[in-house]
N, C-alpha and C positions, 0 to 999 in steps of 0.2 A: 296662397291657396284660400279658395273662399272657406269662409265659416259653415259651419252643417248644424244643426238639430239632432241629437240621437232620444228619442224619446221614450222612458219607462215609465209605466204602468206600475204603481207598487199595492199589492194588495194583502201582503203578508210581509212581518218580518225579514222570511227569508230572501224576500225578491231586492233586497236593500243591498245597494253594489258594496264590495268590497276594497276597500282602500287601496288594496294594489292592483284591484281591475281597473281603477278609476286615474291612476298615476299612468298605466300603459295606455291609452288611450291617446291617440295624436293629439297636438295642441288646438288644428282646426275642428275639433269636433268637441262641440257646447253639451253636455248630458244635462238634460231637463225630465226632474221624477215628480210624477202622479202621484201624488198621495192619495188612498182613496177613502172615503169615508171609517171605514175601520180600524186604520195603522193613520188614519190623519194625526192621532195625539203623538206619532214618533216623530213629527216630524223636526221639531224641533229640537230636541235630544240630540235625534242625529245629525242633523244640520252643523248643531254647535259641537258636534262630535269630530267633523270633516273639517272643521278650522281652526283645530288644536292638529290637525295630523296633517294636515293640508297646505302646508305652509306658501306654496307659489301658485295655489287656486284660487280663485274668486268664487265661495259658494254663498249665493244670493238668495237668502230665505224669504219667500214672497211673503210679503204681510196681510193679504187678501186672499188670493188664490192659494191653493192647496198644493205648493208647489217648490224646489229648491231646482235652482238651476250652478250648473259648475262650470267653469271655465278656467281652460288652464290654462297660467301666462308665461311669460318667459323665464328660462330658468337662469339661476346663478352664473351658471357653465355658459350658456349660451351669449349673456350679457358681457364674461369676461372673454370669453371667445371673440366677440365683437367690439370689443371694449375701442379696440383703432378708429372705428367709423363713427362709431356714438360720438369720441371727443373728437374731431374731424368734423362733425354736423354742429355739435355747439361753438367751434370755432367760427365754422361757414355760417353761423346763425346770428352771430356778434356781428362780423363785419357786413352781412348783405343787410341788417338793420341798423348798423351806423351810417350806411350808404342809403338809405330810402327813408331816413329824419332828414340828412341833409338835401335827397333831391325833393324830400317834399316841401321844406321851408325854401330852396331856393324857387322851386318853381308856382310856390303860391306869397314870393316875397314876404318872409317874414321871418323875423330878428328870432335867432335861436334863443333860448332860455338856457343856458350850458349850465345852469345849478339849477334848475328845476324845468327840464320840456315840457310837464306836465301842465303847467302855465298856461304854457300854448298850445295846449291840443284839448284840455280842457274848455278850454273859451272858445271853440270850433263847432263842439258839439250842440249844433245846432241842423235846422233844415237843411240850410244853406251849406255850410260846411263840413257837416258830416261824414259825408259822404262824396266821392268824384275817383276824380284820374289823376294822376302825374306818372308823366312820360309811359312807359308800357306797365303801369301797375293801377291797379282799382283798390281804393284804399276805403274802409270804414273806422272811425272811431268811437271805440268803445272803453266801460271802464278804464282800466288802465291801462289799455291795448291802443295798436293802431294796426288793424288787419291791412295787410297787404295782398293781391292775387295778380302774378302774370298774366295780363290778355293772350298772350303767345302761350306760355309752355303749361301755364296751369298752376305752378309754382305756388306757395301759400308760407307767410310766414305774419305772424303776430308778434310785434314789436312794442316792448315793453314800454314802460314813458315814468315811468317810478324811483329810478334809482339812478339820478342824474342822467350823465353820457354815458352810462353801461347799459348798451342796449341788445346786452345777451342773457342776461333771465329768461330760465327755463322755465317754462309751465309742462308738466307731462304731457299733459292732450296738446299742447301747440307744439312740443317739440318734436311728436311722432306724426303730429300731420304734416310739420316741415318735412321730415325724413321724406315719408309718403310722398308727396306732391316733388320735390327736388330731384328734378330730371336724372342728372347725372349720378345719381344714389344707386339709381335702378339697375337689377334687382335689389332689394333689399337681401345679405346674406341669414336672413332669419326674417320667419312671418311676426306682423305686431298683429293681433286680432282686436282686443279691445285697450283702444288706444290711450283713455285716460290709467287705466292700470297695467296696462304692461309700461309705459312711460314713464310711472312711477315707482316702478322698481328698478326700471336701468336708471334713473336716476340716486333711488336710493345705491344700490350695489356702485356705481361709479363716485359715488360721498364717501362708499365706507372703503374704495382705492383708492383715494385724497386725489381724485383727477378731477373733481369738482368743489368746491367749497362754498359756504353760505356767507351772504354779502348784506348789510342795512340796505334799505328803502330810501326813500326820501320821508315816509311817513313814519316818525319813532314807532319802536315794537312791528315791525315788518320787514320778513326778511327774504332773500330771492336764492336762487342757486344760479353759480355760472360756475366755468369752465376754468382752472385754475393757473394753466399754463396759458398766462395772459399779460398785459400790462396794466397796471391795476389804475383806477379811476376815483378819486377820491368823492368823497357821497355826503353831501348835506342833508342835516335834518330842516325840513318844512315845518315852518310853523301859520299854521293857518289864518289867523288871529293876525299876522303881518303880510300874509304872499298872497292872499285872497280879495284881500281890496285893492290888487290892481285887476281885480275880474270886472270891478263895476259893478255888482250885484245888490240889490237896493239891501239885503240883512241876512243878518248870520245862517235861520236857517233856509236860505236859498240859496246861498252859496253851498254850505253845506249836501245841499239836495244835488246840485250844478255840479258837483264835482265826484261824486257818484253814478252817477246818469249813465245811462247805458243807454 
């Protein structure tokens, strides 16, 4: 269901919604309050009042504008309600991104890196390589991403490049635009409205049912979330200072710079 607007006017205390008008309120519908010059000094009060009692809301105190806006994400129930499909997409999310590393290095010839891909998709990011095709997918590299997009169905999954061959780390916003875009998903059994934080609560809520678990990087002090009913992938720490001088890059800090790049 698409997202809506419900817009209040607040010009006295009393016009200030109440907490459990504000819980009943369907998830498609964003409540956005006016502060108006008079009650502008409550606005903060209450704001920080609605995120002590508010716990599965997103309420976003404008730092300019005279304004709180609320949005309510997916609840508890609903994540465990769904809990089947969520670990089902991080499953289907590991393997179509171990499947599109390896059609991309076979179809642009080039030697996998199996204790760090980031090697090699690092050293792409350029004009030249950055960006293209292999077989029905349009791929860009970014950060520590390597976007993928079906020409055909629309399809969208961003493929992690960080933690060796475990190429199922979740990001909340990539893993609810996977859902989204994944044909076969459709309908989704629950709406996602804003995708980085409802994504980031089925992920928390599926951490705290051990269906997922956190996993090292390749980068010491960096850690990912995957899907726990897996086979597990063992993960080297990167040391820069040794894996960066087969990039060729004339000094430290342009390597450095190169391998942040977006």
């Amino acid at each position: 269901m698409k997202t809506t607007i419900h817009l209040i006017n607040i010009k006295s205390s009393e016009e200030l919604p109440k907490v459990e008008d504000i819980i009943r309120r369907p998830r498609h519908q964003q409540i956005k309050l006016v502060f108006e010059p008079p009650v502008l000094h409550l606005r903060e009060i209450y704001g920080a009042d609605l995120k002590k009692k508010l716990d599965n809301h997103l309420i976003a105190i404008h730092t300019i504008e005279p304004e709180i806006n609320i949005t309510k994400l997916i609840s508890d129930e609903e994540i465990i309600h769904s809990q089947a499909l969520f670990i089902q997409c991080a499953k289907d999310y590991r393997v179509l991104g171990n499947q599109l590393v390896h059609l991309f290095c076979k179809e642009k010839k080039i030697k996998l890196n199996e204790k760090f891909p980031s090697l090699i998709f690092n050293n792409l990011k350029d004009r030249k390589n950055q960006s293209g095709k292999v077989g029905k997918w349009k791929y860009f590299i970014h950060g520590f991403h390597c976007h993928f997009k079906n020409i055909k169905t629309g399809q969208e999954i961003e493929v992690p490049f960080m933690s060796g061959m475990e190429f199922g780390d979740l990001d909340p916003y990539f893993f609810v635009l996977f859902m989204k875009t994944t044909p076969k998903y459709q309908p989704l059994p629950v709406d996602l409205h804003n995708d980085y934080h409802d994504g980031t609560r089925i992920l928390k809520v599926l951490l705290n049912l051990d269906l997922l678990e956190k996993i090292n990087s390749n980068l010491p002090g960096h850690t990912g979330i995957v899907v726990k009913d897996r086979e597990k992938i063992e993960i080297n720490n990167l040391d820069p200072e040794k894996y960066f001088e087969t990039l060729m890059i004339p000094s430290k800090w342009s390597r450095l710079l190169h391998f942040f790049k977006f």
